[in-house]
Structure formats: C-alpha cells, structure tokens
VOGU-3710 file (C-alpha; in Angstrom, 3 decimals, decimal comma):
1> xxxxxxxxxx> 10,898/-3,541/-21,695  10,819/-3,676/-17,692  8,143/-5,167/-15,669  6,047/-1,897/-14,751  5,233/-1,434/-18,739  4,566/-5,251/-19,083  1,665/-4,949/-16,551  0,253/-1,930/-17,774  -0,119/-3,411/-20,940  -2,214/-6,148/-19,206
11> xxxxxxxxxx> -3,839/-3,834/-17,512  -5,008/-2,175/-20,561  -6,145/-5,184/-22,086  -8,208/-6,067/-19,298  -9,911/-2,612/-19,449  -10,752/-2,667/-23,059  -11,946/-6,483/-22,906  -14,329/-5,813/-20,167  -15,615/-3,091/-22,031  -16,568/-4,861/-24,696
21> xxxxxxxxxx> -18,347/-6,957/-22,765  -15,513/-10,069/-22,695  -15,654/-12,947/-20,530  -14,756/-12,012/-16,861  -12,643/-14,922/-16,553  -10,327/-13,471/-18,820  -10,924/-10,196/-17,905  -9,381/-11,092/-14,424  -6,980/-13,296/-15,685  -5,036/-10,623/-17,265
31> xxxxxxxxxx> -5,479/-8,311/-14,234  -4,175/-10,942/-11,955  -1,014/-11,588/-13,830  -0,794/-7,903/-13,805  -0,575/-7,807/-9,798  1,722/-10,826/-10,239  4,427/-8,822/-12,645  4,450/-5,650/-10,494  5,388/-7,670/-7,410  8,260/-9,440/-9,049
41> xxxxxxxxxx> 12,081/-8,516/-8,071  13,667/-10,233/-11,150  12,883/-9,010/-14,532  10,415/-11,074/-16,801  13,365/-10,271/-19,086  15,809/-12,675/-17,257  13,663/-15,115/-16,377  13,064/-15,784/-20,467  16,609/-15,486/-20,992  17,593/-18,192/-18,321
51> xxxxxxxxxx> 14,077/-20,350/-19,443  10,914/-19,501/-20,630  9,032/-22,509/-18,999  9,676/-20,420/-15,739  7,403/-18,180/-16,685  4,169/-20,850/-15,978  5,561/-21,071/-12,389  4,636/-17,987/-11,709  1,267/-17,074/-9,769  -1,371/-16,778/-12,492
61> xxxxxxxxxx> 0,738/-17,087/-15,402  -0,829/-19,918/-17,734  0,680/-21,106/-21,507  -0,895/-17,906/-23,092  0,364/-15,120/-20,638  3,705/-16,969/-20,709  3,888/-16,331/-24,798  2,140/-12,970/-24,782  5,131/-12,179/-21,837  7,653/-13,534/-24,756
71> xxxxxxxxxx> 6,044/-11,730/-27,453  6,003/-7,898/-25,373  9,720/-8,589/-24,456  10,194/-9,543/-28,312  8,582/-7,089/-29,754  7,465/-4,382/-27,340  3,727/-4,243/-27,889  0,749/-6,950/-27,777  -0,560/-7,313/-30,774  -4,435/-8,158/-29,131
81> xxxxxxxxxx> -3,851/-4,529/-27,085  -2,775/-2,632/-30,248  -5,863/-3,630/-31,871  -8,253/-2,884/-29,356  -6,663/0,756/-29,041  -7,119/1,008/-32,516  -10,848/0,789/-32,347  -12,027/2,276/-29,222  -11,472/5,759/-28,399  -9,432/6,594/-25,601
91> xxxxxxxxxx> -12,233/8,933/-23,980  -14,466/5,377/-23,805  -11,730/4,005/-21,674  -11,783/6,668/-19,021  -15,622/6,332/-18,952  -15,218/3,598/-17,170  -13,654/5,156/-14,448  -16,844/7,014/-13,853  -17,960/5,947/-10,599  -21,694/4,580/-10,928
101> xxxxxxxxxx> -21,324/3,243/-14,702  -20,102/0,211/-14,976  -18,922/-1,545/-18,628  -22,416/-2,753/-19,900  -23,507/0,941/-18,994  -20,382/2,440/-21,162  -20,786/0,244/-24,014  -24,618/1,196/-24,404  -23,378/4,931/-24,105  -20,664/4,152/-26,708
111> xxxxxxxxxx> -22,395/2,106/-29,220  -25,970/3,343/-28,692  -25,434/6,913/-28,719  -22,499/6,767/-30,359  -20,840/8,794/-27,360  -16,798/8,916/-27,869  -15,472/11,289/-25,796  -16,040/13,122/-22,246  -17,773/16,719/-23,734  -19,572/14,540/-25,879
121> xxxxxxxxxx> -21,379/12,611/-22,745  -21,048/15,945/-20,632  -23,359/17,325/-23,333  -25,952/14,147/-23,330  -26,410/14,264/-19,962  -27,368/17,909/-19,874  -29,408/17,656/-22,416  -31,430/14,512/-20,810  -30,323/12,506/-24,080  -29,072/9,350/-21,559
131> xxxxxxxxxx> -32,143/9,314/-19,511  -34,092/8,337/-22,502  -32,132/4,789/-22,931  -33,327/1,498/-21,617  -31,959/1,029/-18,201  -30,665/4,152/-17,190  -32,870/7,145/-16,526  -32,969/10,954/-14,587  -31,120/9,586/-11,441  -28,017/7,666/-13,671
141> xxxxxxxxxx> -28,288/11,483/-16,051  -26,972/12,694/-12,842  -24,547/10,396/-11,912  -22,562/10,835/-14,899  -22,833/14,098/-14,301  -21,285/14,059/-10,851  -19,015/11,559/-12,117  -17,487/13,651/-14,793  -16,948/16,159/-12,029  -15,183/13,635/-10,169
151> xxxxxxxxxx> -13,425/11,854/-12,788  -11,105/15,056/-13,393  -9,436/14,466/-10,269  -9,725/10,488/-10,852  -6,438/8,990/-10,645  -4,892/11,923/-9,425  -2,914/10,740/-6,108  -1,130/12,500/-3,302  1,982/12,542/-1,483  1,633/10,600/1,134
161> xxxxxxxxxx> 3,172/13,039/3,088  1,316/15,404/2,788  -1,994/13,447/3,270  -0,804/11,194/6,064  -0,603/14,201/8,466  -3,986/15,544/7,633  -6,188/12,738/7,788  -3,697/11,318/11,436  -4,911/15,033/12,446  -8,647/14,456/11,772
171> xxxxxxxxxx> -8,613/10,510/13,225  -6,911/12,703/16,751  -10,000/14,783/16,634  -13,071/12,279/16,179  -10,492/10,325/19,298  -11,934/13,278/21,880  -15,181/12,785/21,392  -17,187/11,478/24,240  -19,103/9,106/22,214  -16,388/7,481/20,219
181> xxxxxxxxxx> -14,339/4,781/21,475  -11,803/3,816/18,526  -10,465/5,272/15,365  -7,817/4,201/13,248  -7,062/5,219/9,486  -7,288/2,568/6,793  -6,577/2,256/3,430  -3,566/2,974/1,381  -2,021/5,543/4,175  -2,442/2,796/6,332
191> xxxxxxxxxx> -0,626/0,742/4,207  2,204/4,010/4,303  2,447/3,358/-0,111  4,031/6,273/-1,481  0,796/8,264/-2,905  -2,594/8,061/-2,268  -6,245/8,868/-3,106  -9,018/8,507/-1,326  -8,843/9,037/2,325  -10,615/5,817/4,283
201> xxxxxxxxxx> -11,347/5,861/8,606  -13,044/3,602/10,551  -14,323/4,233/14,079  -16,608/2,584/17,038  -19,236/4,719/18,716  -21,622/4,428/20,953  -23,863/6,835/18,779  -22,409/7,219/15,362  -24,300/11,319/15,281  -21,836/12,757/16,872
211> xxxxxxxxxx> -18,432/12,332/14,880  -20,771/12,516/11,530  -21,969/15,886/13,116  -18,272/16,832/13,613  -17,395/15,616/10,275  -19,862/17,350/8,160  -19,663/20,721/10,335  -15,140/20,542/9,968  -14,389/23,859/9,219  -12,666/22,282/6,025
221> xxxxxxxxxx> -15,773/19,843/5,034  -16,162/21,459/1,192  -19,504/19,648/1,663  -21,008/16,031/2,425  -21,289/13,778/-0,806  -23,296/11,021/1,039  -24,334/10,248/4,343  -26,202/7,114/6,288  -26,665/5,920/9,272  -22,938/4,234/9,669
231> xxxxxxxxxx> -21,253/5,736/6,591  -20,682/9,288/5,619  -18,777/10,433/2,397  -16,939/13,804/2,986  -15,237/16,084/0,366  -12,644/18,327/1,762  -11,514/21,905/0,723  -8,366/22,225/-1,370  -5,692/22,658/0,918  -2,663/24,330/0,672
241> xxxxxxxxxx> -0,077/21,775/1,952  -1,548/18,866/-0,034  -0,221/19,084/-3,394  -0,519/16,347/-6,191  2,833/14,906/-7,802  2,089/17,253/-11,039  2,102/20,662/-8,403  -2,088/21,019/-8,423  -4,464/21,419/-5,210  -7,023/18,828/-5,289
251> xxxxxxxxxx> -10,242/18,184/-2,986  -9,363/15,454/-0,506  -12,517/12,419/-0,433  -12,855/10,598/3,134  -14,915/7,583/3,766  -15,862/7,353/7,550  -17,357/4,287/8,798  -18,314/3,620/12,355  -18,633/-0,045/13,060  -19,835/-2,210/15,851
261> xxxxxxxxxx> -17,362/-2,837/18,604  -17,353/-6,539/17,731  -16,211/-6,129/14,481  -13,535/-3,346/14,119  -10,661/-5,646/14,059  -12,579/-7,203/10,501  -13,589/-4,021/8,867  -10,239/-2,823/9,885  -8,246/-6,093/7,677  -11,114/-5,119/4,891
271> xxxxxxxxxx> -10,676/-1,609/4,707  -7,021/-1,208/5,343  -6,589/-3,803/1,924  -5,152/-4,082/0,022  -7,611/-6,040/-2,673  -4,893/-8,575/-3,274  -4,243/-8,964/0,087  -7,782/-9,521/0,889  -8,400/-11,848/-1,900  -6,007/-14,292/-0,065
281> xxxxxxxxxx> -7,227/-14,252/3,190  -10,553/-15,213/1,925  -9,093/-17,737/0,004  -7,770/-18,706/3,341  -10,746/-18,420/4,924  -12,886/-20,699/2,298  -10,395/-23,201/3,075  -10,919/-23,761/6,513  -15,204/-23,524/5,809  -14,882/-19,938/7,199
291> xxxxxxxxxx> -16,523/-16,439/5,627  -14,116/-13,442/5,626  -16,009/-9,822/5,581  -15,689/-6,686/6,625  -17,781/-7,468/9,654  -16,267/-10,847/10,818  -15,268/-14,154/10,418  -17,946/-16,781/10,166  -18,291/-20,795/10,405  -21,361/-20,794/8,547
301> xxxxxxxxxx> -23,488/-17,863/10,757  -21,353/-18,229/13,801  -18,827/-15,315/14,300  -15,299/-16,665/15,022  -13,229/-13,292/15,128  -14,214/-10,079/14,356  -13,175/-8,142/17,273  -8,869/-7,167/16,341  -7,047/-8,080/13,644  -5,235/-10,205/15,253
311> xxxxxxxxxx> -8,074/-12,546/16,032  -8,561/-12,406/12,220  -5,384/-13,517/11,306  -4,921/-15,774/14,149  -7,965/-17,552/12,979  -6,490/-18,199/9,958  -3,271/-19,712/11,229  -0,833/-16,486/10,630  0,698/-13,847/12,557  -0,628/-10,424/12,325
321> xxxxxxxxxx> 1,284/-8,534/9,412  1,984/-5,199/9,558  -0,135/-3,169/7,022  2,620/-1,940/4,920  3,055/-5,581/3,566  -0,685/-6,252/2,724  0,399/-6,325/-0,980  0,176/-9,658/-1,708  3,765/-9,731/-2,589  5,850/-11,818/-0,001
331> xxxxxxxxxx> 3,819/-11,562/3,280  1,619/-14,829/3,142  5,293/-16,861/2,699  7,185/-15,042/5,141  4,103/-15,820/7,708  3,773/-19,372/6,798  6,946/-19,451/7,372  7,121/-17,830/10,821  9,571/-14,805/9,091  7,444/-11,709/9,555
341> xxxxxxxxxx> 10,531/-9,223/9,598  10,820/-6,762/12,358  10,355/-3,576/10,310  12,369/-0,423/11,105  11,334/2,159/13,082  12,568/6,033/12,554  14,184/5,598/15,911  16,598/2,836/14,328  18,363/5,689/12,781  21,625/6,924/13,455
351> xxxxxxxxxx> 23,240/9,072/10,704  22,482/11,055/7,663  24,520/11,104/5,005  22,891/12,734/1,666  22,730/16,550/2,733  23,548/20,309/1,635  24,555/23,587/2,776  24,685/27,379/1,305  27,993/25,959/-0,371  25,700/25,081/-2,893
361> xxxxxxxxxx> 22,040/24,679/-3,109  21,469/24,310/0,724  19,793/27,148/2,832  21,541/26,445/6,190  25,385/26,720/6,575  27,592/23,895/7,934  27,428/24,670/11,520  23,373/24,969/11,044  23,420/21,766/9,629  25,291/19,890/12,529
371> xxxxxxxxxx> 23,185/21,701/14,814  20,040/20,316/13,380  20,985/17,151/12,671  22,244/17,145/16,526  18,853/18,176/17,948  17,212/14,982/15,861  19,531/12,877/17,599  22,084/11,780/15,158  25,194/10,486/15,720  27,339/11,044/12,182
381> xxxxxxxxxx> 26,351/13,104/9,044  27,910/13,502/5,648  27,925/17,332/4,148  27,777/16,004/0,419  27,217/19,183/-1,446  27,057/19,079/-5,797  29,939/18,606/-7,812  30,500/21,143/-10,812  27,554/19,628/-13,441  25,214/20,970/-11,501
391> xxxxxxxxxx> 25,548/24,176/-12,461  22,003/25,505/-11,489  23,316/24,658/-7,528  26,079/26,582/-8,172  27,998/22,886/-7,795  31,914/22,773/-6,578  34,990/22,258/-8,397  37,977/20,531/-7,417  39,437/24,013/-5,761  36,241/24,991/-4,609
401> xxxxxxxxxx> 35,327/21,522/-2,996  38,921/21,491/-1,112  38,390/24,700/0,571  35,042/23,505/1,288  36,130/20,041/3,037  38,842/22,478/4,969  36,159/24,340/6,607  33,913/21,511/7,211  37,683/19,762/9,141  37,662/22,793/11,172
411> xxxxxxxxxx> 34,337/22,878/12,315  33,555/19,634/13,309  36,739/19,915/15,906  34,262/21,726/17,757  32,023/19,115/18,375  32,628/15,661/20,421  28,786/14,157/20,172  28,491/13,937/16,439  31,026/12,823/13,172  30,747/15,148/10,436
421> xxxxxxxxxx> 32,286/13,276/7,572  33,908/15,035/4,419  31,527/14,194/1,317  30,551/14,883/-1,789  27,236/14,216/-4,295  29,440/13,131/-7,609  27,299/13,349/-10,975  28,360/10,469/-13,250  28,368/12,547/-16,683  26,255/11,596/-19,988
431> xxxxxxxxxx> 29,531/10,089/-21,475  29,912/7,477/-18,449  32,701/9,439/-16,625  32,526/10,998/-13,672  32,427/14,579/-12,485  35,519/14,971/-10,345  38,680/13,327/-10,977  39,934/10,179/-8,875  42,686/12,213/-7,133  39,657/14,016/-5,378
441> xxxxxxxxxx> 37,630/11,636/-5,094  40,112/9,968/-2,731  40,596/12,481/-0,364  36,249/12,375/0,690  35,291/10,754/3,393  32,315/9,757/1,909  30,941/9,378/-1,764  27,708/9,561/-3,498  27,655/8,882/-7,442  24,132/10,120/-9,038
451> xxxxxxxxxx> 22,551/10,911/-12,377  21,118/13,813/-12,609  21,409/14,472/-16,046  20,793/12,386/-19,324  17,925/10,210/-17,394  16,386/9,698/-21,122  19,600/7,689/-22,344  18,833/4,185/-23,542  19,645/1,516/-20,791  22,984/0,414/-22,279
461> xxxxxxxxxx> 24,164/4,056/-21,528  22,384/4,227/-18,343  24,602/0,995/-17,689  27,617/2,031/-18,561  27,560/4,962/-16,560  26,655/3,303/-13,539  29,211/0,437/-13,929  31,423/3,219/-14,091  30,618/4,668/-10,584  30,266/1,314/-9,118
471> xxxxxxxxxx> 33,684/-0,082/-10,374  35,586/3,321/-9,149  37,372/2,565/-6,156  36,146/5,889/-4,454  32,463/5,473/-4,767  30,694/4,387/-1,550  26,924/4,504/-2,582  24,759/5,222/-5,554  21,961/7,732/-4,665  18,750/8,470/-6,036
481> xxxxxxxxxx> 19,455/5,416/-8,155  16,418/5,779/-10,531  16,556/9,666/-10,896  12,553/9,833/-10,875  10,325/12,302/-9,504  7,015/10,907/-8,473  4,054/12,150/-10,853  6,696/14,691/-12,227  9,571/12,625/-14,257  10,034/8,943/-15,032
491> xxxxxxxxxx> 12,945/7,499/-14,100  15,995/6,386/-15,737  15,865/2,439/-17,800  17,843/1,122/-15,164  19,180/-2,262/-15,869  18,646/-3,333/-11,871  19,716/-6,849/-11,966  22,962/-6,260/-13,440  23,394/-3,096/-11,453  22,315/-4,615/-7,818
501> xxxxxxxxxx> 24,544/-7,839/-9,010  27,885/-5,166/-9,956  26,800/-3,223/-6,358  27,120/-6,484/-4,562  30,279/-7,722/-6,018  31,781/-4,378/-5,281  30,330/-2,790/-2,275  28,967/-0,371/-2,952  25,877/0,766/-0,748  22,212/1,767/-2,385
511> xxxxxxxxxx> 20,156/5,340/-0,695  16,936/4,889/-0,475  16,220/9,299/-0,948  13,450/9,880/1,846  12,413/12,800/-0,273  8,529/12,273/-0,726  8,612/13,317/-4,487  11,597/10,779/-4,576  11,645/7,794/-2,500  14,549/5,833/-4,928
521> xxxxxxxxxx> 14,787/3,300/-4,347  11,018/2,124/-4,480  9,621/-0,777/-2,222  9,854/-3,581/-4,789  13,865/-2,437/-5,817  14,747/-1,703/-2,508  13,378/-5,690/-1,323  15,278/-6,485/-4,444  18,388/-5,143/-3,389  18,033/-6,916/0,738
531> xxxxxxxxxx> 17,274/-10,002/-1,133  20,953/-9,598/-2,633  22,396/-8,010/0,662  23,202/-4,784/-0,426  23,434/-2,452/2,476  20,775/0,421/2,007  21,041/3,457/3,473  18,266/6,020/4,206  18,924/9,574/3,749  16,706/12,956/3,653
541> xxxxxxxxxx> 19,119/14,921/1,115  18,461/17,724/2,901  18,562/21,123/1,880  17,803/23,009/5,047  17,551/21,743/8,765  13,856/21,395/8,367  14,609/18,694/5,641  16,004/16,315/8,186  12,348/15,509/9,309  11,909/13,989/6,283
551> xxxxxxxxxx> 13,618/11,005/7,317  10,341/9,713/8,573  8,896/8,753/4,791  11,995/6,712/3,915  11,714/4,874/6,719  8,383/4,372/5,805  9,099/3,075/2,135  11,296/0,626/3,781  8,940/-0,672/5,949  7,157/-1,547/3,093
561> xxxxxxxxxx> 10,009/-3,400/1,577  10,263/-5,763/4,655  13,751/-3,894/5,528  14,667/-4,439/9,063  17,111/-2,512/11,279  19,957/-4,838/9,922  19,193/-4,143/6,416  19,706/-0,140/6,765  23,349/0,684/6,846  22,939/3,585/8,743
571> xxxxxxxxxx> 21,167/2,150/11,738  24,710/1,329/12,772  26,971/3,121/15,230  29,877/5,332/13,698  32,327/3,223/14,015  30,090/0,469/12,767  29,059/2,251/9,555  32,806/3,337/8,685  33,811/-1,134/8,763  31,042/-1,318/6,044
581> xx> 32,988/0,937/3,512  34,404/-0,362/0,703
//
C-alpha cells in the first residue's frame, strides 16, 4: 500500500463524512493529513517499520490518523471508509461535486427525495420536483441542471502542455490592448503541475470593458457562463490540440479577473494557490496581526502590501518562491531557511540522451536526428533505439543493434560540434532478466534499462527486476522508472526507497521522460531521488526531431521538484557527463 492510495482513502472519508453532515473539524482533519501523505518522500510504510510513534510527528497526524495509517498498511482498507461506501451510493458522492450544491443541499436531495444517482436528479430537476423542497427553489432547479452539464467534464484535467500554450496565447492578446496594463496566468499552469483544469488570469485595466469585450467576442469563446463588472467566466470551444489524458476534446473554462493596480501582486499569491500554500501564509499572516486576501495585506484596515508578490512575501519575512513550489510541501522550510533553490531553466540543458530513429519506431533517420538536436543547441545525444521485446517497434537484436551502432560510428565522424553516443533502450523482461545479453551490453556507450512490459506484476517482481538492471555493470540509467501514462495507465508498484537506495549505492542515474503523457519520474519521486543524490537526467525520448521540443515540460516537472542545474546530470558538458558514468 503506497502513499497515493493511503490519501485517497482519506480523502474519501472526508467526502462521505461531510456528506452526512459530520463535524467539519474532522472533516478537515482527514483532508489535511491527506495533503500531508501526498507530500511525503518516504513511505508511511517505512516509517512504521522503523517506529510507529513517528507517525504523530508528522504535520496533522494525531493518535487516531497514526493507527488508522497502521491499520490501511495492515490490512489495506479502513474499516470506517468501507462502511460508509457500503451505505451511500456512489452517484451521491459525485453530487457533491456539483458546483452550487453544497453537502446539506445533497443530503436533503438524497434522503428527502430519495435521489441516488445522476439520471435520477437529471430527471427531478426537469420535472421541477427539487424546486418544491424547503430551501432550494426554480433558480437552484437550474443549477443542478447546469451543474450536471458541467459535472461530466468535472475532474477531467489536461495536459499541461497542451493548455499552457493556449491560455500563454490568450494572456499575449489581452497584453495589446490599450487599456490593459498587466496580465499574468494563475492557477495550476502557473504552478507548471502536470495536468490541469480550469484555466485562471488575472489582469489590471484601466477600464475592465475592453478585454471582457475581447474575451466574450474570441473567435473560440463557446459562450460566456458569467460576467460582472471585474470577473467574467468564459467557456471555450473544444479544441483540437487540447486533448484530455483518456484521448477526449473537452471545453476549456477561464476565469478572468481584472484587479486594481494596488493589489495584483495579492490576488496574484491568491489565485496562483495553491490552497495549501495559501493556508500557510495566512497562518503567517495571523501571526504577525496581519489579514492575507486576495486584495492585500492588512494591519487591521491599513494595507501593508498588495502591490507584487514580493511585497507579500516580504511582509511576511520570506523570499518570494517560485510558483511551482506553492505546494505546501518543502517551500516554507527551505525559505525560513534562506535555501530557495535556483530552479533549472530549459537553457541549463546540454544533451539528450533517450531518443529514436526509423531503426525502430522513430520517424527521422540518424543524420535527421543529429541535425535536429544540433539546431536546439545540444552538445551530446544518445541514439537509444528498442531492444528485441518490443516487438511492435520493430526492436533490434544483438546483430541488428551492431550494424546499427556501426552506422551511427560512421556518421557522427562527420560532425565536430556534437557527441553522438552509441545507446540502447534495454527492456528488463517479466522474469527479471534483461533483454540483451551482457557481452552487448558492454560494447554501448550508453544504457537505458526500462519496463515496458509486465507493469501489473506485484512489487516483489517489480523489485527484482529492477535490482537486476541496477546491479548489471552495463546499466547507466533507469528510464521511465514508473512505466505510467498520465490519465491512460497506472504505473508500476515500485518499491522507491529500496530502488533510489540500490540506484545510489550503484550509480546508476534516474530520467525524468519529458514526455507530457509521461513525466517519470513525478515531482515528489524525483525530490525524493535529489534528496538521496541520485543524478537525474532529463530526456524527451524522442521519436522525431519535432519531439526534442518537448524538453521544455521536463524541465518544468523538475522545477517543481526544487531540482537545480546541479541536480540534472545532463546540464553538464560532455566530458563532464561521461566522469559521472558508472
């Protein structure tokens, strides 16, 4: 049991308790410690194996979290969960979701009309059945209505890349305007997290009209959902480039807010989040007899900083910190501290070393490859096409891969600005061997070991076969470590601690895949693996020349794991890089 199914169990919990109308205390309690277990490197596992009394040191983790921890990791289930699922009906649950409703609302629906499912309320609301209930009426009838509409797509998150570009393309618009002065994007693309939902901008303006006019009248506007005299609610057409994990076009949302001047840098800290972060800094703020909003920061009604974000933090005695660390993970330490890291920047860069070529599933050939990776400004490249498993990619052999390395020899002689290194993408096989004997292995220049296959296996198999990669001598860096696909396929039950401990002791490097659907490592493994000084190393796995400018949302993910240009092996000159093999 790993530490993302621990917290969705609280999660749960706290969802069914507040719908039956438990105390709120509690209610937040359990969503608190949920925020708490998400953000932790080490497994809740380990920490009960070394001592259970460390559990209580942790952030919002009383006596009775700390044995409800125990009794999941024991067990597998909590008992108090299981019951509650065994009594309200899962369609009650995702009412709640319904934007406009809150609990007391559901639990009339549920237990007054005896509503249990979605086509069940769907059909109550048509037929005016809800408006006749005490507290509700035509306009909440409608709601629901809108809600359902709404609540199909609820949950449903994006790539960020493919919403980040939109919505930067929209902010560069409303920036021409005569009448605005600022923009800036907020929210969770702000915060560069891997997927997101709702769209979020802020702006100043010397009349607000104008970039609500331009809003409302973009030639992909779908149509305006609400609209006052600061705030304006737009839904956007389906588009083609902005897919969700699961391959279906949804309807982009975007909140745009113009604010006064004074007060941008506030509602930009409020609306770029995230709600953990926030909760902290006005925890910070209370503490020094200061209000945090979204329009300032007050000593009773006297504005102290409103203006930048900086002046926000800065009044609270910290640094700025970068959005992509607003997670209330490590940030508030690190700035108490003084240790804000120097994030990386895509320009930190130097090599790529996950690609492939027509050889095997690639598009481009070799010299296409070089070329592009040339014009981006690298300075070394690994061609690391499949071995044989991979059937489906038409993956090499031993004879095939030989001839392949031969041509790869001969081609780089041509070139004098770039090192094209000899490499291969190894599957380790379901029975914890690898795909390619040793005597090949050897003559690479560079090694990747991956699962691709048998992701499902339970984690002492999982183990096995990675301890079998890491401990062969030939094996420079485990890639894709996790095997998920974002919204698509879970990943592997990776045993990380003793994996990142075995990948330390032997040297072997970590990728972080800058694929969007992949980005394996995530944030919280990839901190986990700096805090244990394994050398990471960002790569696009390219399958075409296009696919190097993916390199961009790796980079990104890193960023959010506090990795600095040290951290990234490949940030490193040639000659550099090739001292940090094994």
């Amino acid at each position: 049991m790993n530490n993302a199914k621990i917290a969705d169990q609280f999660d749960q919990l706290a969802d069914l308790l507040e719908l039956e109308g438990a105390n709120a205390f509690r209610v937040r309690a359990y969503r608190n410690a949920s925020r708490t277990i998400e953000g932790l490197s080490e497994s809740l596992a380990s920490i009960v194996e070394d001592d259970p009394a460390q559990l209580q040191e942790l952030q919002g983790i009383g006596k009775d979290l700390a044995e409800k921890i125990e009794a999941i990791l024991s067990t597998g289930e909590l008992r108090q969960l299981e019951e509650l699922k065994a009594k309200i009906p899962a369609d009650v649950v995702r009412m709640l979701r319904i934007p406009g409703i809150g609990p007391k609302k559901v639990a009339t629906l549920y237990h007054d009309l005896k509503i249990t499912s979605l086509e069940l309320l769907k059909h109550a609301a048509e037929e005016g059945k809800i408006s006749e209930l005490k507290g509700f009426g035509k306009k909440t009838e409608q709601i629901i209505l809108e809600g359902l509409e709404q609540l199909e797509q609820a949950g449903v998150r994006m790539y960020l890349a493919d919403a980040k570009p939109f919505v930067d393309a929209i902010a560069d618009q409303l920036r021409k305007l005569k009448s605005v002065d600022q923009v800036s994007v907020a929210g969770s693309v702000r915060r560069l997290k891997e997927t997101v939902g709702d769209l979020d901008m802020l702006a100043t303006a010397d009349d607000p009209t104008e970039a609500m006019d331009y809003l409302a009248n973009h030639p992909l506007t779908e149509n305006v959902i609400a609209r006052g005299e600061t705030k304006q609610r737009v839904r956007f057409q389906p588009l083609s480039p902005c897919m969700t994990p699961d391959g279906n076009r949804i309807s982009l949302e975007m909140d745009l807010r113009v604010v006064p001047k004074e007060s941008f840098g506030a509602a930009l800290q409020y609306f770029t989040g995230s709600k953990e972060h926030n909760i902290v800094t006005r925890r910070l703020a209370k503490e020094r007899d200061l209000k945090l909003n979204e329009y300032g920061l007050f000593h009773g009604e006297d504005p102290k900083a409103a203006a930048t974000e900086e002046e926000v933090y800065e009044a609270l005695d910290l640094p700025w910190i970068p959005p992509e660390l607003r997670e209330n993970r490590r940030e508030f330490i690190a700035a108490e501290n003084g240790r804000i890291p120097d994030l990386l920047e895509v320009s930190d860069i130097r090599g790529d070393l996950h690609m492939h070529t027509t050889a095997t599933d690639g598009t481009a050939t070799i010299e296409q490859m070089i070329e592009g990776a040339r014009e981006r400004g690298h300075k070394y490249i690994a061609i690391t096409d499949h071995s044989k498993r991979v059937t489906m990619a038409n993956g090499l052999d031993a004879d095939r891969l030989r001839a392949h390395w031969e041509e790869i020899r001969k081609i780089r002689e041509h070139y004098s600005d770039i090192e094209v290194y000899c490499g291969i993408e190894c599957d380790i096989l379901e029975d914890a061997t690898l795909d390619l004997p040793d005597d090949v292995l050897a003559e690479a220049d560079w090694v990747i070991a991956v699962l691709h296959y048998g992701l499902k296996q339970p984690r002492e198999q999982i183990t096995k076969r990675l301890l079998t990669a890491i401990e062969n001598p030939h094996v420079h860096m485990l890639g894709h470590l996790s095997g998920r696909l974002i919204g698509k396929r879970p990943g592997a039950d990776v045993d990380y601690e003793t994996i990142f401990q075995a990948a330390a002791d032997h040297g072997v490097m970590l990728e972080l895949n800058a694929h969007p659907s992949r980005l394996d490592l995530d944030d919280i493994r990839a901190a986990q693996a700096k805090e244990m000084g394994i050398p990471i190393v960002i790569n696009t796995d390219a399958h075409s020349t296009a696919g190097f400018d993916l390199m961009q949302w790796g980079v990104y993910q890193a960023r959010r794991a506090g990795l600095t240009k040290k951290d990234v092996a490949n940030t490193r000159t040639a000659k550099q890089f090739l001292k940090m093999l094994r």
